[in-house]
C-alpha positions in Angstrom: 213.0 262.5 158.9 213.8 266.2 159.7 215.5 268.6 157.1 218.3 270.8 157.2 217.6 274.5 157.5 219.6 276.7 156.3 221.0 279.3 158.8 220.7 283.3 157.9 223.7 285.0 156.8 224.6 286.9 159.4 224.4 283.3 161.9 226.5 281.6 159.5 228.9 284.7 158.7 228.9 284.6 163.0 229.7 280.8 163.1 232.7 281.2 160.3 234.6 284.3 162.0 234.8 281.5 165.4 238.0 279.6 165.9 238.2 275.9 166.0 238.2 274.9 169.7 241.5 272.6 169.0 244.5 273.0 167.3 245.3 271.4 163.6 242.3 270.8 161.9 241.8 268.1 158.9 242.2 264.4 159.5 242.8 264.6 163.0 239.4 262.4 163.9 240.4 258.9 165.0 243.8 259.6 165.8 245.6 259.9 169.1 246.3 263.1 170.5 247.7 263.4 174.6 244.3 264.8 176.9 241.9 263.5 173.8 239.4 260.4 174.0 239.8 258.5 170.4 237.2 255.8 169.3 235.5 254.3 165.9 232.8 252.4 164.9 232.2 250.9 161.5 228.9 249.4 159.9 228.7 247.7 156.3 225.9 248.8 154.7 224.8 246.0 152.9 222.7 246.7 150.0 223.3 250.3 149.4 225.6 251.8 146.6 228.8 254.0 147.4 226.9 257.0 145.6 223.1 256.6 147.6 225.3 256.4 150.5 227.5 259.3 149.5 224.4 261.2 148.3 222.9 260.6 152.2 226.4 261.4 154.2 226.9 264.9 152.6 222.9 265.8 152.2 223.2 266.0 156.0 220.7 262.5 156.4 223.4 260.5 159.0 222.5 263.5 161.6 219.1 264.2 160.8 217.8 260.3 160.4 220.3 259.9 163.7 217.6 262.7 165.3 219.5 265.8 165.3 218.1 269.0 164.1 220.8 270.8 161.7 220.7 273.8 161.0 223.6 274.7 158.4 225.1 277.5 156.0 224.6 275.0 153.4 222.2 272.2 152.8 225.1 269.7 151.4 228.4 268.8 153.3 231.5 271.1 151.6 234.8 272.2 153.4 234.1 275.5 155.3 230.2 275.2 155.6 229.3 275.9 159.2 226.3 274.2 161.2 224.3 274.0 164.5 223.2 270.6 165.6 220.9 270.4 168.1 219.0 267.4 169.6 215.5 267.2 168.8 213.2 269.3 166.2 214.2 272.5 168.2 217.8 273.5 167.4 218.5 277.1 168.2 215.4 277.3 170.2 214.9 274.6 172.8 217.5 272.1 172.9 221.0 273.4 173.4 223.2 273.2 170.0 226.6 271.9 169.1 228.3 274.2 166.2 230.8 272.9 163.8 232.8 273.4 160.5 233.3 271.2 157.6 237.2 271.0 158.0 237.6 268.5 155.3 236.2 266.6 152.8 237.1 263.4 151.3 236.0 263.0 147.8 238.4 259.9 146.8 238.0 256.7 144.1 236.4 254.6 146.5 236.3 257.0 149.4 233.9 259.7 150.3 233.0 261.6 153.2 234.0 264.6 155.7 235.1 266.0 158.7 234.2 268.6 161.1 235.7 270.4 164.1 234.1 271.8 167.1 233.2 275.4 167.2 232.8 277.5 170.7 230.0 276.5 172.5 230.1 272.7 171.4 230.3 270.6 174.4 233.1 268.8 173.2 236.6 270.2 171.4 238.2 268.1 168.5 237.0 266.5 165.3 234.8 263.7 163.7 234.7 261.9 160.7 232.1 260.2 158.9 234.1 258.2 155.9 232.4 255.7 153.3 235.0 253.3 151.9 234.1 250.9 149.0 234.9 247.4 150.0 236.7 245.1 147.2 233.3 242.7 147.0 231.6 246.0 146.3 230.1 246.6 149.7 230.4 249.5 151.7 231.4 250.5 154.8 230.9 253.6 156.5 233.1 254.7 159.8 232.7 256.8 162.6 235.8 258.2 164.0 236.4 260.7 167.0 239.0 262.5 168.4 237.7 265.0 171.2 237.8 266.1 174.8 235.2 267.4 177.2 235.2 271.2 176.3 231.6 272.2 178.7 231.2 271.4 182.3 228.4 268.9 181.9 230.9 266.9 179.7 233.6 267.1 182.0 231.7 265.9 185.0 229.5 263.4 182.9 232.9 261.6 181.9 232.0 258.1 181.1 228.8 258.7 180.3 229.5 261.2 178.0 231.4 259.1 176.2 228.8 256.5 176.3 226.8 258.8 174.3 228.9 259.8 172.3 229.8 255.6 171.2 226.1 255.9 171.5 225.3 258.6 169.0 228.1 257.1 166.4 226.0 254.1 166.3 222.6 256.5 165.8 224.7 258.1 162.3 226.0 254.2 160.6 222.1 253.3 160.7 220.4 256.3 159.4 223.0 256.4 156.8 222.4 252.8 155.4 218.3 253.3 156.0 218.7 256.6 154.2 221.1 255.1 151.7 218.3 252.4 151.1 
């Protein structure tokens, strides 16, 4: 499983004087907004305790056990950090990066978890949400929400099968969150 680096200061000062590539950031993912695509995807992770899973989701180890290469201004999840995340071992080098900020972070009795919006140069504008809930028979479950647009041409003319990668990638962050949670 690949690490998070942790970007220079003058990359991560770069990244945090960018706007969000949307308007009204913080608990927008999952909900409906006119010209936005909105979808979910939920796995219980059976087996795993709220804090190993919350210890995995903000360490960073949904994206880098789903494959991407982060590279952030911090190397845990908190409201403002800033991050490149690249496909691959190569972020910032090879593989083209997707920058985003932390835009919220939930940190509730029986709730953890966070939220980022897109930053120029993201193929996509809008936000997602990776939430832990404790279930009542002491399970967990740990959602995927998205709320987003196609923001770079590729997406744009990829359409559905950008979105397919997207449903695709979601499912990529619920199982490397439960194996790293194990």
């Amino acid at each position: 499983m690949s690490r998070v680096r942790v970007l220079g200061a003058d990359r991560a000062a770069a990244l945090s004087a960018l706007p969000l590539t949307y308007d009204g950031p913080g608990r927008l993912a999952g909900t409906s907004r006119p010209g936005f695509h909105t979808f979910s995807r939920s796995l219980v992770l059976d087996g795993v305790s709220m804090e190993a899973a919350a210890e995995a989701l903000l360490g960073w180890r949904a994206h880098t056990g789903a494959g991407l290469a982060v590279r952030a201004s911090a190397p845990r999840v908190d409201e403002g950090v800033v991050a490149e995340l690249g496909l691959g071992l190569t972020a910032g080098r090879v593989a083209p990066v997707a920058p985003v900020r932390v835009v919220d972070v939930v940190d509730e009795p029986g709730r953890r978890g966070f939220a980022y919006g897109t930053l120029p140069g993201h193929p996509e504008d809008g936000e997602e949400s990776f939430v832990l809930e404790a279930l009542p028979d002491g399970r967990v479950r740990f959602t995927v929400a998205a709320t987003s647009r196609p923001a770079s041409w590729p997406a744009r003319v990829g359409g559905p099968v950008a979105r397919a990668a997207q449903h695709w990638m979601a499912g990529r962050y619920l199982r490397a969150c439960r194996d790293a949670a194990r």
